[in-house]
N, CA, C and O of each residue as an XYZ file, in Angstrom:
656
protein
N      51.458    -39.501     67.460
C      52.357    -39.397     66.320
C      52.982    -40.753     66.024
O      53.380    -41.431     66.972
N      53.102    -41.215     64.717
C      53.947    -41.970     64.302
C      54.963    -41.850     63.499
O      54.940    -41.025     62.585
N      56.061    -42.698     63.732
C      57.211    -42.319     62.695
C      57.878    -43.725     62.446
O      58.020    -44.710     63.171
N      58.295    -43.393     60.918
C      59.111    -45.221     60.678
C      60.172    -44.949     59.290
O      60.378    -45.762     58.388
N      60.809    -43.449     59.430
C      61.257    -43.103     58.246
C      60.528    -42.718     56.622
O      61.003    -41.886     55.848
N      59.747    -43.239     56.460
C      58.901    -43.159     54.848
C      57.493    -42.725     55.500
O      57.003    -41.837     54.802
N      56.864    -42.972     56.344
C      55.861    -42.399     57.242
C      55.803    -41.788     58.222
O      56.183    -42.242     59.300
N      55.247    -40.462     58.044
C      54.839    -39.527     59.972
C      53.651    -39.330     59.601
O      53.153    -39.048     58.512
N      52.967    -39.626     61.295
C      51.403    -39.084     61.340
C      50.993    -38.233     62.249
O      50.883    -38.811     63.330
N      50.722    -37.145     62.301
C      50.576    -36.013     62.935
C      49.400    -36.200     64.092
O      49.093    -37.387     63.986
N      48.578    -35.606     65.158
C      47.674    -35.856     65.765
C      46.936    -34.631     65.178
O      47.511    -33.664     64.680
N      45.597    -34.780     65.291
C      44.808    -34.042     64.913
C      45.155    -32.440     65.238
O      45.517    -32.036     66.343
N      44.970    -31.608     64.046
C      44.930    -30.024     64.229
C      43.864    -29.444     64.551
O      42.892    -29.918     63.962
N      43.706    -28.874     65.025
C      42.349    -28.005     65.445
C      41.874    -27.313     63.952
O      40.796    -27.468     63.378
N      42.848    -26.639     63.599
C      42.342    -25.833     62.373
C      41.640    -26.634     61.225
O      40.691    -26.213     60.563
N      42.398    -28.151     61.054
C      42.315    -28.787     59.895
C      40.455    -29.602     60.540
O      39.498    -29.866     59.811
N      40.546    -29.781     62.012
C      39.076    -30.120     62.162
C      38.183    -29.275     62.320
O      37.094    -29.530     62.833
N      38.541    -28.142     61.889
C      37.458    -26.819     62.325
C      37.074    -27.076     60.436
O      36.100    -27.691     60.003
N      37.926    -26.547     59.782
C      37.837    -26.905     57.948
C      37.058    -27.978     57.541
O      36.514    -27.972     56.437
N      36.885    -29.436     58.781
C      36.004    -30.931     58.187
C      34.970    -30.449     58.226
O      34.122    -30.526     57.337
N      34.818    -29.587     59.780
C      33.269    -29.294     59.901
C      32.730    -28.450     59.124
O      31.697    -28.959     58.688
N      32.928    -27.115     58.593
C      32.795    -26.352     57.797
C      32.342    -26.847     56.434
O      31.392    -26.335     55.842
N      33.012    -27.801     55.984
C      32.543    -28.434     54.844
C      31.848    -30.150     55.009
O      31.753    -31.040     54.164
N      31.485    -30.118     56.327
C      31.062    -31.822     56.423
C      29.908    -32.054     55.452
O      30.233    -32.972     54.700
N      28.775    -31.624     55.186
C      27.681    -31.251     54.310
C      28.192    -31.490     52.792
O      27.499    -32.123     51.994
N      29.379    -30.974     52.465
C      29.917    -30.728     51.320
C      30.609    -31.804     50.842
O      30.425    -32.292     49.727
N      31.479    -32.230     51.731
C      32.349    -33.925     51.938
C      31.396    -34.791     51.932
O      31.605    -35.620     51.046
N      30.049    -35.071     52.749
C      29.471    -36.009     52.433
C      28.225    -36.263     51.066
O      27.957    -37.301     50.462
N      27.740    -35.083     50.936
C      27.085    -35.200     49.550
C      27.870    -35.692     48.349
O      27.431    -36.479     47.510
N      29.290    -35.050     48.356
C      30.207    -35.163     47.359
C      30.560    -36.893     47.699
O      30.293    -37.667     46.780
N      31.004    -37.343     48.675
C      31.361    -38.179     48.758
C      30.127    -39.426     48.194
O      30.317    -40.159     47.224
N      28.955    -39.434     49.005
C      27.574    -40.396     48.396
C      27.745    -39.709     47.219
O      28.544    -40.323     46.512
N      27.235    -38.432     46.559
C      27.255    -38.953     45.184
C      28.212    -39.820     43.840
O      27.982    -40.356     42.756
N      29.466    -39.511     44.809
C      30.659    -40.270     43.604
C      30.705    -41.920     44.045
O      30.556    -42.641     43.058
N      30.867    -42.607     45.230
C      30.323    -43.562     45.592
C      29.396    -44.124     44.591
O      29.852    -44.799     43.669
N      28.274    -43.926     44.687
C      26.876    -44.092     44.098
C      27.123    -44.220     42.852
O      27.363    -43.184     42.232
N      27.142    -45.975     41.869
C      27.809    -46.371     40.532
C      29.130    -46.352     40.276
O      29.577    -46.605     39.157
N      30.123    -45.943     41.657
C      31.417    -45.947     40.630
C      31.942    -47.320     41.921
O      31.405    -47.426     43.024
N      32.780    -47.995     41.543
C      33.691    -49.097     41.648
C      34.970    -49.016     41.866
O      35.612    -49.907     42.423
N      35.511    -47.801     41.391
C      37.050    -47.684     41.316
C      37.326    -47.275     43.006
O      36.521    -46.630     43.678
N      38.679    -47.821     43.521
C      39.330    -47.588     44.253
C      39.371    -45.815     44.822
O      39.061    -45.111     45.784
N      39.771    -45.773     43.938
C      40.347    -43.883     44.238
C      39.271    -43.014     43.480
O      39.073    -43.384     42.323
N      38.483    -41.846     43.946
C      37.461    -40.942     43.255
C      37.846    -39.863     43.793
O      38.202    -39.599     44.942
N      37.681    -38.865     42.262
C      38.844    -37.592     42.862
C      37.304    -36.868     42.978
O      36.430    -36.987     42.119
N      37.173    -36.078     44.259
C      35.698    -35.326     44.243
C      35.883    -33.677     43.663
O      36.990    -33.141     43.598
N      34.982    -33.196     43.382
C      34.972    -31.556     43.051
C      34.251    -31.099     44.253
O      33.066    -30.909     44.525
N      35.761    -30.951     45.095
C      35.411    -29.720     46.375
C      36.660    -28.598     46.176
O      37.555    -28.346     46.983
N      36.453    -28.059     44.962
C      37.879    -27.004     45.084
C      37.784    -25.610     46.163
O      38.749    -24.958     46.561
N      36.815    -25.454     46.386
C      37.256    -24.320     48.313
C      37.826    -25.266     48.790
O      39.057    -25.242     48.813
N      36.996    -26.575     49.404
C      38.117    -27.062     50.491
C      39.297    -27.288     49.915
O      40.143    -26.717     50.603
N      39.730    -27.761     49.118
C      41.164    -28.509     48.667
C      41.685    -26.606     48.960
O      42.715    -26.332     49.576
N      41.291    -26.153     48.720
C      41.806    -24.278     48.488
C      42.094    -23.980     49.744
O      43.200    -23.482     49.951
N      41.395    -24.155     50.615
C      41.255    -23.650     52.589
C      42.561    -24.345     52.955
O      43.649    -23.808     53.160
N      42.215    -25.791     53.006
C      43.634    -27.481     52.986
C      44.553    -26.927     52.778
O      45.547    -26.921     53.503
N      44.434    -26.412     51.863
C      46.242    -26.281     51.400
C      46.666    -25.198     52.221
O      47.643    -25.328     52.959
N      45.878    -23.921     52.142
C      46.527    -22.306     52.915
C      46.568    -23.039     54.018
O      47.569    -22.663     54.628
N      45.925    -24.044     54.728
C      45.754    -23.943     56.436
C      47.697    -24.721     56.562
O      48.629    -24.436     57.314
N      47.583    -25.588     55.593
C      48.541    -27.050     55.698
C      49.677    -26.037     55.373
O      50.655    -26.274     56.081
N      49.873    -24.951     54.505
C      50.867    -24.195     54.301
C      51.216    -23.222     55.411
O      52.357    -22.950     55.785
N      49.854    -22.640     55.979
C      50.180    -21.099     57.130
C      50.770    -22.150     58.227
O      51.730    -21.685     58.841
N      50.479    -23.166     58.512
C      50.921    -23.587     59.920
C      51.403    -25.155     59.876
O      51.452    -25.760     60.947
N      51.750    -25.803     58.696
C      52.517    -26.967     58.985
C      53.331    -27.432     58.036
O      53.864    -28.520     58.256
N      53.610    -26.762     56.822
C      54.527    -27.597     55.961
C      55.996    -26.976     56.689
O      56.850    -27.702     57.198
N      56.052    -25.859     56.630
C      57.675    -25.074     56.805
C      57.998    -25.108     58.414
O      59.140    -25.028     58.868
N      56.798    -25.240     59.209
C      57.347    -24.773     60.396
C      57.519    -26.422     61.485
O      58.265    -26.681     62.429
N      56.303    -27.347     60.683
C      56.666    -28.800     60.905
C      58.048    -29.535     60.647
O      58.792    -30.210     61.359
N      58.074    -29.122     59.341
C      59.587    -29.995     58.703
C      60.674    -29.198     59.147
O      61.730    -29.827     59.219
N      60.733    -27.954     59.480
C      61.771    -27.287     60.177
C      61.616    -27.563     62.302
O      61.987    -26.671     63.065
N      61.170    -28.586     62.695
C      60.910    -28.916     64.054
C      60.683    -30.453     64.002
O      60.990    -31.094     65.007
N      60.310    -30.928     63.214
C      60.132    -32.679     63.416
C      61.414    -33.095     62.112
O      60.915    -32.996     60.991
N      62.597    -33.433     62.092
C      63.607    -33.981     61.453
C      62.747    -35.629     60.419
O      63.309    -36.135     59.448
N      61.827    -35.966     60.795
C      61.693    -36.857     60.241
C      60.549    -37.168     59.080
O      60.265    -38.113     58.345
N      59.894    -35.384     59.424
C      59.513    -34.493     58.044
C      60.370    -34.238     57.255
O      60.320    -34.731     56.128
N      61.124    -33.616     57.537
C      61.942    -32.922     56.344
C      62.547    -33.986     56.054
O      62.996    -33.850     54.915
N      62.907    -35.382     56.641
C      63.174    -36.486     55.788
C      62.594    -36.695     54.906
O      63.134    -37.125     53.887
N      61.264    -36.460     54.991
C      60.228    -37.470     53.935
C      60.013    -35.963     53.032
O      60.039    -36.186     51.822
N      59.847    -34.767     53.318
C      59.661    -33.715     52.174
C      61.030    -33.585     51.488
O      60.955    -33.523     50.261
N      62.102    -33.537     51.945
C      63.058    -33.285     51.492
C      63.284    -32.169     51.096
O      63.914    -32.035     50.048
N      62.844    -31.073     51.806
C      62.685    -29.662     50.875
C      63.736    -28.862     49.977
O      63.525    -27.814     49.368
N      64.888    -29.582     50.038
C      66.397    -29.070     48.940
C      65.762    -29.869     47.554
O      65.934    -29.506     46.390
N      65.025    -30.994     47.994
C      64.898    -32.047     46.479
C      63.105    -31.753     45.740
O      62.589    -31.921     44.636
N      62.709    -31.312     46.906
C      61.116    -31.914     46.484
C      60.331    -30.156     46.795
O      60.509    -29.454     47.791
N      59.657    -29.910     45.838
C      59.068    -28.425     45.707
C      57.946    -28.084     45.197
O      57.078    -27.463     45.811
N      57.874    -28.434     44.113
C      56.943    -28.737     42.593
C      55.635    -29.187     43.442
O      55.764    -30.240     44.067
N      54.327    -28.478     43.541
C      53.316    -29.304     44.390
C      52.332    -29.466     43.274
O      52.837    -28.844     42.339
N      51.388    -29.887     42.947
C      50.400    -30.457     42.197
C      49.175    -29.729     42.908
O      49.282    -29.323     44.065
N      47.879    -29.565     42.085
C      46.684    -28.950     42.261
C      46.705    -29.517     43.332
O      47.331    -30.559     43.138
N      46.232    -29.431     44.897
C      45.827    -29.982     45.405
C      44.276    -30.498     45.539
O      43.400    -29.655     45.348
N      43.883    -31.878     45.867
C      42.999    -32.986     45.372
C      42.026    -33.576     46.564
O      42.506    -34.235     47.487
N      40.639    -33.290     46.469
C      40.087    -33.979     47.502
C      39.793    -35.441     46.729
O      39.264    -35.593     45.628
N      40.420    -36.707     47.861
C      39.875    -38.068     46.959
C      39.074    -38.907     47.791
O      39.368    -38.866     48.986
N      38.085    -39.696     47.440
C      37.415    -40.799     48.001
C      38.057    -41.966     47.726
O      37.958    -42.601     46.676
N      38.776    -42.268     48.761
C      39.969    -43.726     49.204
C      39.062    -44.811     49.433
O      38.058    -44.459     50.053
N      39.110    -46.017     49.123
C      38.263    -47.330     49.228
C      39.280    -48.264     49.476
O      40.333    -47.755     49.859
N      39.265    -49.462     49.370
C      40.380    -50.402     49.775
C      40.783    -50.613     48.755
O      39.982    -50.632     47.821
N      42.506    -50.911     48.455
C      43.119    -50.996     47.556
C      44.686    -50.346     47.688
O      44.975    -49.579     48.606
N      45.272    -50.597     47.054
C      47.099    -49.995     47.279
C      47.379    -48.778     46.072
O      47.282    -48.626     44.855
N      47.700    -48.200     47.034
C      48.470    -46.709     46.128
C      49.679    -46.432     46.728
O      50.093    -46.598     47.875
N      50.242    -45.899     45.555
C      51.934    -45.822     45.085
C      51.888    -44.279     45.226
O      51.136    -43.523     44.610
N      52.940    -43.904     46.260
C      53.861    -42.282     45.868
C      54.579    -42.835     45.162
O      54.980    -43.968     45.429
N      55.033    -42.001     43.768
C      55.612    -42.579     43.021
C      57.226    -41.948     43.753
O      57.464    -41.084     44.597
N      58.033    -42.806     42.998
C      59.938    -41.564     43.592
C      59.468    -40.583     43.332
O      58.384    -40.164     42.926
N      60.825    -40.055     43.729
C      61.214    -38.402     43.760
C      60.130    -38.007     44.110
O      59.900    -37.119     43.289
N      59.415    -38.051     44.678
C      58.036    -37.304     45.346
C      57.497    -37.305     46.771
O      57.840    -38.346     47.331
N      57.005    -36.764     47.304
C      56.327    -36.977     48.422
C      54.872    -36.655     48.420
O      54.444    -35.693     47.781
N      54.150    -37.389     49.077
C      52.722    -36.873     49.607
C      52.548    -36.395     51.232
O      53.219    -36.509     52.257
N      51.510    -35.914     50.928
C      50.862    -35.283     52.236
C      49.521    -35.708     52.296
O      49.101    -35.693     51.139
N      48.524    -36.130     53.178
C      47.419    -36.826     53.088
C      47.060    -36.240     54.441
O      47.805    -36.158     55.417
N      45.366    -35.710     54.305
C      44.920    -35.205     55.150
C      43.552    -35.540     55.486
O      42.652    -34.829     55.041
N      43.169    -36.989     56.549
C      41.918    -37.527     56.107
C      40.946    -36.425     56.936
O      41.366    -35.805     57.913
N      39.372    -36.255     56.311
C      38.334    -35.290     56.654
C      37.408    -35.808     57.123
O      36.796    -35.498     58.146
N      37.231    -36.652     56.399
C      35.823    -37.699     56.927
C      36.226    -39.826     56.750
O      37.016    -40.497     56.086
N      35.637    -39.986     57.304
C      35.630    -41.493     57.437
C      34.620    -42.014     57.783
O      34.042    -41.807     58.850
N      34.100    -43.181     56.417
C      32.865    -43.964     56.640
C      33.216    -45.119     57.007
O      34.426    -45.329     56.918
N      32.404    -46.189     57.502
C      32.472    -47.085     57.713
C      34.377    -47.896     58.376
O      35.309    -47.356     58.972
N      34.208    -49.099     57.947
C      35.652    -49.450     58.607
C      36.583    -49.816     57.377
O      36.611    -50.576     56.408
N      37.406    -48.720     58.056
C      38.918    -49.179     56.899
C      40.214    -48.997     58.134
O      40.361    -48.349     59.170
N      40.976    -49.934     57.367
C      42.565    -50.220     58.132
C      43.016    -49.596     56.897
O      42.623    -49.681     55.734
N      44.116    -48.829     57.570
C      45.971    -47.916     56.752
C      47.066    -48.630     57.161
O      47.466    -48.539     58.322
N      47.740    -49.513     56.135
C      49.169    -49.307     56.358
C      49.883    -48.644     55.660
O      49.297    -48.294     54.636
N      50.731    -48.355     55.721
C      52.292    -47.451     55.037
C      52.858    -48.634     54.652
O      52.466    -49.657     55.213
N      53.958    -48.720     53.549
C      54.251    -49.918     53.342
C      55.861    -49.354     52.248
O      55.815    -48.998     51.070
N      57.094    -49.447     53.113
C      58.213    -49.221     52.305
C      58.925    -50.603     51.618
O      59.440    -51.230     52.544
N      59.060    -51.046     50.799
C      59.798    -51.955     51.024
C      59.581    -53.533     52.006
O      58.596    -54.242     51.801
N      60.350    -53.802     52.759
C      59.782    -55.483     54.043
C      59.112    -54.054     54.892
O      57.999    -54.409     55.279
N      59.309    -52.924     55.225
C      58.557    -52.305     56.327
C      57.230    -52.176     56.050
O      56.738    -51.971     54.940
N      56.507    -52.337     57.381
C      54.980    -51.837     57.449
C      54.660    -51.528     58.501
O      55.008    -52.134     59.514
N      53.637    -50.116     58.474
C      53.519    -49.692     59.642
C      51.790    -49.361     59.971
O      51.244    -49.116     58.895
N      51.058    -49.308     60.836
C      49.822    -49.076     61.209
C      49.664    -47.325     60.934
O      50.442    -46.582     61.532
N      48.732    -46.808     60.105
C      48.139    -45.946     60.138
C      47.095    -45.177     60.411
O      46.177    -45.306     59.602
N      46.854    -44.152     61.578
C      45.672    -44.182     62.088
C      44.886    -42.997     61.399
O      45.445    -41.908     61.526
N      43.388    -42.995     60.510
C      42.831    -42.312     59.504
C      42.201    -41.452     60.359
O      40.971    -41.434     60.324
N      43.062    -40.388     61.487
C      42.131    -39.663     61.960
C      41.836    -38.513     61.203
O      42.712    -38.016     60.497
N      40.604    -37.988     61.273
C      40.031    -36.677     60.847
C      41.240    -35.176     61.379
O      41.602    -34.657     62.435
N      41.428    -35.035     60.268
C      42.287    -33.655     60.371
C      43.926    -34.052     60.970
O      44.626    -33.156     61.443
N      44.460    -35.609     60.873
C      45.296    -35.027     61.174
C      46.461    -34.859     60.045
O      45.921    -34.825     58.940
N      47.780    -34.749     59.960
C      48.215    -34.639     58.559
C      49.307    -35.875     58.098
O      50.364    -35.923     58.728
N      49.111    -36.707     57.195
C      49.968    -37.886     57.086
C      51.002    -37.749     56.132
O      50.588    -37.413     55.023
N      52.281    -37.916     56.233
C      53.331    -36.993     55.326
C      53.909    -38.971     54.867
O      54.382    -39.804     55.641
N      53.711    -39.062     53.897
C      54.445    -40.029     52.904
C      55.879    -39.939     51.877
O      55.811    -39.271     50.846
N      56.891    -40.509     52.170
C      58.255    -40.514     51.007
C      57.732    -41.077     49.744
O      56.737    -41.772     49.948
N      58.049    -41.006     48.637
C      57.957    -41.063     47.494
C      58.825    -42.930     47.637
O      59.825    -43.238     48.287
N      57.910    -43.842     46.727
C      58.143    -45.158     46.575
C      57.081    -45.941     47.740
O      56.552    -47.039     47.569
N      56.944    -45.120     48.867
C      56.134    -45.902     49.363
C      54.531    -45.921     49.140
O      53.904    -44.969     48.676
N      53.918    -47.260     49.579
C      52.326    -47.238     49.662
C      51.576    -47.458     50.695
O      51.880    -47.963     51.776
N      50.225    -46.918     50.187
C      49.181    -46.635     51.099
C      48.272    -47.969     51.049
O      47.464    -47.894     50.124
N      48.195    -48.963     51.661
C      46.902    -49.999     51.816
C      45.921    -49.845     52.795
O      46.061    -49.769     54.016
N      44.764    -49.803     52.012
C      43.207    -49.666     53.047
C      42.789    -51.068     52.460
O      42.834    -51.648     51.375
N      42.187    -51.401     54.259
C      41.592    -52.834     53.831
C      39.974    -52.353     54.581
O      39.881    -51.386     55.337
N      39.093    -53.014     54.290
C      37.762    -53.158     54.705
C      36.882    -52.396     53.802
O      37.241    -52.001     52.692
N      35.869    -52.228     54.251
C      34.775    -52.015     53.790
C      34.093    -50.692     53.749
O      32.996    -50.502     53.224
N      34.849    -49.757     54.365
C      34.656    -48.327     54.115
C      35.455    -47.280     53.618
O      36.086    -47.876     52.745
N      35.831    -46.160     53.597
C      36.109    -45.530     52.668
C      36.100    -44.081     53.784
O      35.395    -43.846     54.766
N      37.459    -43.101     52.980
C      37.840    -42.307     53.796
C      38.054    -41.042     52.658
O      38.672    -41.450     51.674
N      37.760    -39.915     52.600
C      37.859    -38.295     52.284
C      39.019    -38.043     52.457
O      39.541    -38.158     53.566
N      39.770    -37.581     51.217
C      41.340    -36.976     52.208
C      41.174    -35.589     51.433
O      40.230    -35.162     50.768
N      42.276    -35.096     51.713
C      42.751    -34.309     50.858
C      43.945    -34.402     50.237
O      44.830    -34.339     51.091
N      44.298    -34.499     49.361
C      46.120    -35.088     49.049
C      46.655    -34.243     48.207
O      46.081    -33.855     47.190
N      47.949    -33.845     48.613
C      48.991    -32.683     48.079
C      50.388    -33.967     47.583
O      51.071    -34.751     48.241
N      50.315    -33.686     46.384
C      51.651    -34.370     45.782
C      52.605    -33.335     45.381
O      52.417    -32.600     44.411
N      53.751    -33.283     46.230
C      55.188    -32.949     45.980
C      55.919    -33.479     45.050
O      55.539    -34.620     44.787
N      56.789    -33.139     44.457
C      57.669    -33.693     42.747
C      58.650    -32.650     43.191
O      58.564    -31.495     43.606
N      59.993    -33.835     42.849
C      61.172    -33.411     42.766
C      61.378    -32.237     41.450
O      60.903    -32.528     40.352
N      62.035    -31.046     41.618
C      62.077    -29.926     40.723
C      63.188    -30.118     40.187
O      63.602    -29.339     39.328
């Protein structure tokens, strides 16, 4: 686990790596085919079961019962401020910086990982090492960013929270 206030990183769930495997076939076709001609940083894939499974698993057993047991969740969800969740999104991450915007939080749940990429978290002068393991769950504050450096590219699943 890591923690630095604007970032926690969970250790791998069993459930959330039982869900990679289930769909590894599915993550990686999806993933080579969007790869294959596109350039952009961020590629949102069409896996709506998994993003569908992700979310019930991330809801039955870690949003309410995590942030009500780790204090430095419910820092970063804020659950009196932040509610409002967004479709949840499977994306193909490449190197490049992304913004939680305020009033928001993310949740990031990497599935697969190709090749080599480095994560930092990045608030403000803070920066912290992020480790892109498979299944585990990475909870982000709103203002901060995500930097991947190298040459490969990582599957998440990402749930954006918005202040209500």
């Amino acid at each position: 686990m890591s923690t630095d206030g604007f970032v926690y990183a969970t250790s791998p769930a069993e459930a959330l790596l039982a869900l990679a495997q289930k769909y590894e076939s599915d993550i990686q076709a999806a993933s080579t085919q969007a790869a294959s001609g596109q350039t952009a940083p961020i590629i949102r894939l069409d896996l709506l079961s998994l993003c569908k499974d992700v979310a019930v698993e991330y809801y039955r057993n870690h949003h309410n019962s995590k942030a009500a047991s780790e204090p430095s969740i419910a820092n970063i969800l804020k659950p009196h401020e932040i509610a409002f969740l967004h479709q949840p999104q499977a994306i193909l991450y490449s190197q490049g910086v992304y913004t939680i915007r305020d009033r928001s939080a993310a949740v990031v749940i990497p599935l697969l990982k190709i090749g080599s990429l480095e994560c930092r978290a990045k608030s403000g002068q803070e920066s912290v090492e992020v480790q892109l393991e498979k299944g585990s769950v990475i909870y982000l504050a709103g203002g901060a960013m995500l930097e991947m450096r190298g040459d490969g590219q990582v599957v998440c699943i990402f749930l954006l929270f918005k202040a209500t």
